[in-house]
C-alpha positions in Angstrom: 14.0 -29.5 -5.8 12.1 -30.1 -2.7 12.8 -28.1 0.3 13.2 -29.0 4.1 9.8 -27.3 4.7 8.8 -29.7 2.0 10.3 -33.2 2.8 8.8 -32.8 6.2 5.4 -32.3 5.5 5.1 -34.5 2.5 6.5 -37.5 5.7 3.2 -36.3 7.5 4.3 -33.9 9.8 2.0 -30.2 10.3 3.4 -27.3 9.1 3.8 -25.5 12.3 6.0 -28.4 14.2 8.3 -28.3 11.2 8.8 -24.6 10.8 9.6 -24.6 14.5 11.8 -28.2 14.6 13.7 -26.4 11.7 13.9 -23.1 13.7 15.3 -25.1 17.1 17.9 -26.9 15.1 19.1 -24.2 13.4 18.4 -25.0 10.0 20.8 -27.9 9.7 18.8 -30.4 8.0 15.8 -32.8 7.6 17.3 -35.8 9.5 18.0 -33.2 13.2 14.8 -31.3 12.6 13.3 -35.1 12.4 15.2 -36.0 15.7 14.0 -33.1 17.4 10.3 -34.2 16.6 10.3 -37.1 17.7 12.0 -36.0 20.7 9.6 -33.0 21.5 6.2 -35.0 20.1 5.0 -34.6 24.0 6.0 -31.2 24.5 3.2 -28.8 26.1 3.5 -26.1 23.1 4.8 -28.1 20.3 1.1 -27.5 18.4 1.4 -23.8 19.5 1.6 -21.3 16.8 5.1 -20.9 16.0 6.8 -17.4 14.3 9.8 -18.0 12.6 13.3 -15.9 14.2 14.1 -12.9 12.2 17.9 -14.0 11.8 18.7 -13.9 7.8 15.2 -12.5 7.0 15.5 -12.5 3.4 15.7 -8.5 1.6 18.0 -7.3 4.5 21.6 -6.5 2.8 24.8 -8.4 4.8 28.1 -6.9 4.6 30.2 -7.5 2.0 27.5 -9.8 -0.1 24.6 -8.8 -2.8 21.6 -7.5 -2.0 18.7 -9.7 -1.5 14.9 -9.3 -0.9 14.3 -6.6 1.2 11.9 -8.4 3.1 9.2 -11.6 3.0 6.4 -9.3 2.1 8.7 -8.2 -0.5 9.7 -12.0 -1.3 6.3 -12.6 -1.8 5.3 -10.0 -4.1 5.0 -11.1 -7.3 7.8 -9.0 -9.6 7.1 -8.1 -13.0 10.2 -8.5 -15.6 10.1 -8.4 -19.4 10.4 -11.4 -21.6 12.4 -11.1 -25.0 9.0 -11.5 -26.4 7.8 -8.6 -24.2 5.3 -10.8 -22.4 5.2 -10.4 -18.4 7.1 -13.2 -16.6 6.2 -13.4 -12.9 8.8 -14.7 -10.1 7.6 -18.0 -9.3 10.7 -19.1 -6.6 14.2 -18.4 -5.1 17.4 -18.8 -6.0 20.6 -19.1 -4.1 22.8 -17.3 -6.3 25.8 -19.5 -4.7 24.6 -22.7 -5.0 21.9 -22.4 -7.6 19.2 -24.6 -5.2 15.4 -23.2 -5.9 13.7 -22.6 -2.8 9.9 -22.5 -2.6 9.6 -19.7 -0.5 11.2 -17.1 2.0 11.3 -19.5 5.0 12.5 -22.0 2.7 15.1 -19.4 2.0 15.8 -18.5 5.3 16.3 -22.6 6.5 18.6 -23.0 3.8 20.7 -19.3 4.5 20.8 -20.9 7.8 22.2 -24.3 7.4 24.4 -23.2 4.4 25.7 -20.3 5.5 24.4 -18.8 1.8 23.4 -15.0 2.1 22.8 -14.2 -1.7 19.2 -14.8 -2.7 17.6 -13.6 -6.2 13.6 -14.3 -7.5 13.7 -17.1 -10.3 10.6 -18.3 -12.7 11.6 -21.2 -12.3 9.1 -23.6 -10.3 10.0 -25.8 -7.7 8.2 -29.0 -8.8 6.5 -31.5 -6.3 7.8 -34.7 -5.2 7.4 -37.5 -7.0 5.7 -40.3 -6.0 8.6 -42.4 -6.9 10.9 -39.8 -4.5 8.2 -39.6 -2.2 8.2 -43.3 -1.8 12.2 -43.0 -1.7 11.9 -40.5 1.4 9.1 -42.6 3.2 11.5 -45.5 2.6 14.4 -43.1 4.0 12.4 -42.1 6.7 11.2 -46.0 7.7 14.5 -46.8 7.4 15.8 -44.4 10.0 13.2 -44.6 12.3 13.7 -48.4 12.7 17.4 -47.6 12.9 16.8 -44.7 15.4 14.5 -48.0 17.4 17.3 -50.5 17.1 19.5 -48.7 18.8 17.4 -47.4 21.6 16.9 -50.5 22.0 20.2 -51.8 22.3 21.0 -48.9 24.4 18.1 -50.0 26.8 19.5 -53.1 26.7 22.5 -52.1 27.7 21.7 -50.2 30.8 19.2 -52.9 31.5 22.7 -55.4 32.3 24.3 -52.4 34.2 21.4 -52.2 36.6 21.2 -56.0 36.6 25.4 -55.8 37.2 25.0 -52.9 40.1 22.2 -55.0 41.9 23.8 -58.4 42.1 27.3 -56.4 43.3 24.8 -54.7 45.7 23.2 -58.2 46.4 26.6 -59.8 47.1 28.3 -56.5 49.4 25.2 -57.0 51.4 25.7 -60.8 51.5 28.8 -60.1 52.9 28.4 -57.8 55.0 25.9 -60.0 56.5 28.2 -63.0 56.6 30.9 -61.0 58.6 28.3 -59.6 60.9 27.1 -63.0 62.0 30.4 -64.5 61.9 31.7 -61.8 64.2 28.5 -62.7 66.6 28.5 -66.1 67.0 32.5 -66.0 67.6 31.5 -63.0 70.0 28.7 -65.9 71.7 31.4 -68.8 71.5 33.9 -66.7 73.4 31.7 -65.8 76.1 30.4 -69.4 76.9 34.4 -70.1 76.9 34.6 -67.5 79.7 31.6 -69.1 81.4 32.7 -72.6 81.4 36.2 -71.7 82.6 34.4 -69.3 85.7 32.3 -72.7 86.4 35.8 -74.7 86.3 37.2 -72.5 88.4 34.5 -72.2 90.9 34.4 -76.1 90.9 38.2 -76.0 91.5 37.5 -74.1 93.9 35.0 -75.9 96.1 37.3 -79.2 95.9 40.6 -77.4 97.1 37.8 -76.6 100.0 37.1 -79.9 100.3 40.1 -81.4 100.3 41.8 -79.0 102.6 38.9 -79.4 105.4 39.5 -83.2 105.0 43.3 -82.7 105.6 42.2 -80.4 108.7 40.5 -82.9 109.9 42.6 -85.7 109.3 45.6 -83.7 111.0 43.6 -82.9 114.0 42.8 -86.2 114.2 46.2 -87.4 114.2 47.4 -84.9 116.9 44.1 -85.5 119.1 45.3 -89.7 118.9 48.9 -88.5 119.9 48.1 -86.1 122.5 46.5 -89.4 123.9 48.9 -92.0 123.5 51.7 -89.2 124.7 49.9 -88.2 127.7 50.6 -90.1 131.3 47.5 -91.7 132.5 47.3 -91.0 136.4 46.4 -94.8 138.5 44.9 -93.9 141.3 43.9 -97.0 143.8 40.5 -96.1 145.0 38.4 -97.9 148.0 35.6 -100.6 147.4 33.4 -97.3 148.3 34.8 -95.4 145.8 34.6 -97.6 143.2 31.2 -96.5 140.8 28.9 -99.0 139.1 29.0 -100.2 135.4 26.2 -97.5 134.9 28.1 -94.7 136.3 31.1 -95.7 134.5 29.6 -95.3 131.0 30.5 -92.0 129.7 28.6 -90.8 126.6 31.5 -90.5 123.8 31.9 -87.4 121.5 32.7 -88.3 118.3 34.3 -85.6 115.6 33.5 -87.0 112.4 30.4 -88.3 110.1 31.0 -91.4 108.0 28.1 -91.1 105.6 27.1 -93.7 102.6 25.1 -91.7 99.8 22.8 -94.1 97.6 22.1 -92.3 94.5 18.6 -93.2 91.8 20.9 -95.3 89.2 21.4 -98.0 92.7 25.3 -96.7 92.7 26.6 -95.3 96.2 29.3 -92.6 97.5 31.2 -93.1 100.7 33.1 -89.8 102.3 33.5 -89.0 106.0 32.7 -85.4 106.8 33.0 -83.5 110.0 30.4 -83.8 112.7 29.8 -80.0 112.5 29.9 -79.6 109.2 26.2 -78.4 107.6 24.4 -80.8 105.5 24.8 -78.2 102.1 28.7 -79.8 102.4 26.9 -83.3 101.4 24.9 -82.0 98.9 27.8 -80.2 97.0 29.8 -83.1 97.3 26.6 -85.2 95.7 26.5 -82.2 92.9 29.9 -83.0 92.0 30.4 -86.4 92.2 27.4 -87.9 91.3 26.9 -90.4 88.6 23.0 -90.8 88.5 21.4 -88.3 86.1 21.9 -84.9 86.5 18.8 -82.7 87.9 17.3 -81.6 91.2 17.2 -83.7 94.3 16.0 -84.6 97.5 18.1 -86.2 100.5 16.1 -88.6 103.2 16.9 -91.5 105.5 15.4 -94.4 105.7 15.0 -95.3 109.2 14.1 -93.3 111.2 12.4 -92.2 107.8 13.5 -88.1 107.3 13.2 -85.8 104.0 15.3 -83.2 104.9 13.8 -79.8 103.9 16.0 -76.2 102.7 15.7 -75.3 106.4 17.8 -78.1 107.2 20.5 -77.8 104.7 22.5 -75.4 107.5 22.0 -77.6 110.1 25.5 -79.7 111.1 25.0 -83.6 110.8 25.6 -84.0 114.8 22.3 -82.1 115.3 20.8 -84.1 112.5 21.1 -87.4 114.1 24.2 -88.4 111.4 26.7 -88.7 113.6 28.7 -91.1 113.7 27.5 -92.9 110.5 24.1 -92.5 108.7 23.1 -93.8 105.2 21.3 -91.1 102.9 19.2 -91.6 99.8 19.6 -89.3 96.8 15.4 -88.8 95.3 13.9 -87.1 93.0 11.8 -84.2 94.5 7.8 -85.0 94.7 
């Protein structure tokens, strides 16, 4: 019967890697010391020579068994026994005495003590005959067989870990998505909410300016009012003056102070704005009130009269309309600066 030693060379593999797969897998067959080659074929020392471990060296004596070989040199030796006939017989193998497997050779013997658990050895002249070709074409078969199996699998295994990284990235893929979603989300609802807050500071402010406007215009209406009262109330004093004392139609002309600005404001689209203003006010009060209440397209503009023809510059937009020659009525142009 073929040993492990054996099987594995006769599949192609060197002596040395299957004396020393054997070795690493403690003896426990032909299919793990096969495993471990083909797991170790790369290694650094795998075509190193390898010495077998001393553990079950044939020869040495365990407690409470039979004695065996005392040693491999021993093993080998050829040992002489009488035939019935009286002829020499010469010990061609090994036997387990507890099994009854022949094994080529001491390492043979000591793989199989190993994996067996067998510790009673005796020489035999008996021969362990060669494979077969028929059983060598059964173990090749064997062997094909597993290795595909062996390649099926790792496959499949490869496979396998091949959708859990595919799995992992696209969960990766879509935590990132979201956190990416949320992230912009929260920034255009942070960009929304501050051009809320800026539109309802520019309502306010234009809120603002109006209640100004409005309440000058009431000012000036109710000092207006009280002004025409004070008038009417008042006692004029008749005095009866001599032919002397009476002045000419020139004298008598007195130049007449007027309080308010009633302005007409023609804007680019041909529409106009009427408003009365005060006669002190400065002429950036007209050009707010255009800003606000204009109907033209919106943009940057000019104001100018027409005759005598003015474009009034920055510098003048502090000036009050009296000193601007707008008082008591003027009309203004809205234009598009040059």
């Amino acid at each position: 019967m073929p040993t492990d030693v054996d099987t594995l060379v006769e599949m192609g593999f060197p002596v040395h890697r299957v004396q020393r797969a054997l070795a690493k897998t403690g003896y426990k067959g032909v299919q793990l010391a096969m495993d471990w080659l083909f797991a170790h074929s790369d290694d650094p020392d795998i075509d190193e020579p390898f010495e077998a471990p001393k553990d079950h060296v044939l020869g040495k004596a365990d407690e409470g068994t039979a004695s065996t070989p005392s040693s491999d040199s021993q093993a080998d030796t050829s040992v002489t026994e009488e035939s019935p006939d009286g002829d020499a017989m010469h010990a061609k193998s090994l036997k387990c005495d507890e099994c009854g497997k022949l094994l080529k050779n001491p390492m043979d013997a000591q793989a199989h003590a190993a994996r067996t658990q067998h510790a009673s050895f005796s020489e035999s002249t008996d021969e362990v005959k060669p494979l077969t070709d028929e059983e060598k074409r059964d173990q090749l078969a064997k062997l094909q067989e597993r290795l595909k199996q062996k390649r099926v699998e790792k496959e499949e295994q490869e496979k396998r870990e091949q959708i859990q990284r595919e799995k992992m990235r696209r969960n990766q893929g879509r935590d990132l998505s979201l956190a990416k979603q949320k992230l912009e989300e929260a920034e255009m609802k942070k960009i929304a909410e501050e051009r809320r807050r800026e539109k309802n500071e520019e309502k306010l402010a234009r809120q603002r300016v109006k209640d100004q406007i409005e309440k000058d215009r009431k000012d000036r209406a109710a000092k207006l009012a009280k002004e025409k009262e004070e008038s009417h109330t008042s006692a004029p004093t008749v005095a009866v003056a001599s032919p002397e004392a009476v002045p000419s139609p020139s004298a008598a002309h007195v130049q007449k102070e007027y309080t308010d600005c009633k302005l007409q404001i023609r804007l680019t689209n041909g529409q106009a704005l009427t408003q009365t203003f005060g006669a002190k006010e400065p002429l950036s009060a007209v050009r707010l009130y255009i800003e606000m209440n204009r109907t033209d397209p919106q943009g940057p503009f000019s104001l100018m009269t027409s005759f005598p023809r003015k474009v009034f510059t920055s510098t003048d937009m502090e000036m009050p309309l009296d000193l601007l020659g707008l008082v008591p009525a003027a009309v203004l142009m809205v234009t598009k600066p040059q």
